[in-house]
Steps between C-alpha positions, in 0.01 A plus 500: 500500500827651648804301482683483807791238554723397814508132649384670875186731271693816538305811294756659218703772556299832539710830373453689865629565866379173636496344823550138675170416656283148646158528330309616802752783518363544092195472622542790741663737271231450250266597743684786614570669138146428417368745792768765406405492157088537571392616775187337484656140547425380852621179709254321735453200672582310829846599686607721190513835644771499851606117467577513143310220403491088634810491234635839549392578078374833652795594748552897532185590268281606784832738637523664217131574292325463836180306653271686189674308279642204654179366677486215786166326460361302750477073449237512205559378191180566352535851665854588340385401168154658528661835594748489226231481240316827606846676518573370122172579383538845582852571351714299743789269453462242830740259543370277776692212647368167639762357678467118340310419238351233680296784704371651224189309481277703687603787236422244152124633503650886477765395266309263247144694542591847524857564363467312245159606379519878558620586186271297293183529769535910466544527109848602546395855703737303761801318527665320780882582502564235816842304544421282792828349588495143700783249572492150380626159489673263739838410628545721786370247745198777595172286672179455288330788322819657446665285172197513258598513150103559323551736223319276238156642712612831381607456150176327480348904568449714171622851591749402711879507448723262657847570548812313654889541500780300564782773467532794695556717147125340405366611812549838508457499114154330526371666831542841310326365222231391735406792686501685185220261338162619472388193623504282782834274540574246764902512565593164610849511701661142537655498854721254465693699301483866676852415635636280343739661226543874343452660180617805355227745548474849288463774776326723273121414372384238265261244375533111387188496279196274656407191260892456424657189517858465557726236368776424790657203318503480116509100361428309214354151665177566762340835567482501893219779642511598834442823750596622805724336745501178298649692236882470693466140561364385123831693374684295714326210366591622163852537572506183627369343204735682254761246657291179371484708129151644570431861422202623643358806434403712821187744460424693786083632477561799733138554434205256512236693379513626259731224379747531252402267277683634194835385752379158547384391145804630345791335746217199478584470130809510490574226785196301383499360904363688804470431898389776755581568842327628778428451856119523513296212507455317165165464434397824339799661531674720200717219395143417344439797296862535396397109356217585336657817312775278356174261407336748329792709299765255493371182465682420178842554637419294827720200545419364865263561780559797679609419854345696833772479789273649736418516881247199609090502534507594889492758720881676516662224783677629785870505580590153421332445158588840381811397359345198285201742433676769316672402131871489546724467296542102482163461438482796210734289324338156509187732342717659229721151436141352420349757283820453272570126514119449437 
């Protein structure tokens, strides 16, 4: 578990020539000193090559390494995916993009049957180095199909990594770490965030290690886990709290499978109190498993309930619910407030 303070979740100083950057600019400089550090790392998908991607993550790529390696698909889901697991069976690094995670259904039977399985269904004699890169989550007023936030469906999937960042440092760290994996990883981007700040960014090459958790906010009263874009608004929160004499603890997962476990049983033990935030529906979500981890290894220092603050049991609402759909931060508190006057 790295320890990583700052009340807006900003990544420690790094000791090289750095650079202010949004995360989809990260996002986009990961990809681009991935492909000039291996050839063999490829970009696909829909829009990707002359457009630069719906969200611009893959502006200038196709200019520069060309339409061999920066590859517009046509609208097929199941297609992109497909293709990328031939070209990473045979020695390739694809890196195909689906441009909302709510349209990568038509792909889940490619990811969850084949991806997944190749490594285990061929004795090891193949791996499946795929990052398949998809934006998520709501708040940007987009229309239906476009705000999903389902990535308990994956972590549900043996074999498969799953990946998301809320700084722009984390996601060039963890998309290099990605495309370098043997294995199959799906790199969740949270969209409401792709603008919305910067982050010092090392120009040169690195990695933030997959199955890391990061703690953002260090505290001694409630350990508060969280991912993604609700990581920003549950430090508010936190901050917020501090004022009323609680000090919550801010863990952000990073990565949801594998889970950092180790992270949340130790900050769990020392707080004693727990609540989790995140936007997808509750029922099944992760704020489950994160529960039933502190159950099973910390049950002796538990002193409340842990609390879900959570998006509701429906489909993602259009623009006037969105607002009351997603946690925020008045709502984080009243979770947090009850796990530690419980």
């Amino acid at each position: 578990m790295a320890t990583e303070s700052g009340p807006s979740g900003t990544d420690a100083a790094v000791e090289s020539e750095t650079e202010s950057l949004t995360l989809v600019q990260a996002v986009r400089d990961g990809l681009h000193t991935e492909m000039q550090r291996d050839e063999d790392v490829v970009v696909m998908g829909e829009d990707v090559g002359k457009n630069g991607g719906v969200f611009r993550a893959t502006e200038g790529l196709y200019d520069e390494f060309g339409e061999h390696r920066v590859i517009d698909t046509p609208l097929a889901e199941s297609g992109i995916v497909g293709t990328a697991i031939g070209m990473a069976a045979y020695g390739m690094r694809p890196v195909p993009e689906i441009q909302f995670l709510g349209f990568i259904y038509p792909a889940f039977d490619q990811i969850v049957s084949h991806a997944a399985r190749l490594r285990t269904r061929s004795r090891g004699r193949f791996t499946c180095p795929i990052t398949i890169r998809a934006p998520y989550g709501g708040g940007i007023r987009a229309p239906e199909h476009h705000s999903e936030s389902s990535e308990a469906m994956f972590v549900h999937q043996p074999g498969l990594k799953v990946v998301i960042p809320s700084t722009p440092y984390d996601a060039k760290g963890l998309l290099a770490s990605a495309v370098r994996s043997p294995d199959p990883v799906l790199f969740l981007e949270p969209k409401l965030i792709y603008r919305a700040f910067r982050g010092e960014v090392p120009t040169e090459s690195y990695e933030v290690p997959i199955g890391e958790a990061a703690v953002r906010r260090e505290g001694e009263d409630v350990s508060v886990f969280t991912w993604g874009a609700m990581t920003r608004p549950t430090l508010e929160a936190a901050e917020n709290l501090a004022e009323e004499g609680i000090d919550a603890e801010v863990v952000d997962l990073r990565t949801l499978s594998p889970l950092d476990d180790d992270a949340i049983v130790e900050s769990f033990t020392k707080t004693g109190r727990a609540a989790v935030v995140h936007e997808a529906p509750k029922t099944g979500g992760l704020g489950a498993e994160i529960t039933a981890t502190i159950q099973e290894e910390a049950l002796l220092y538990q002193e409340a309930p842990v609390k879900r603050v959570t998006g509701f049991d429906t489909p993602f609402p259009l623009y006037a619910l969105e607002d009351y759909y997603l946690p925020e931060p008045a709502r984080i508190e009243d979770g947090i407030r009850e796990a530690v006057e419980f």
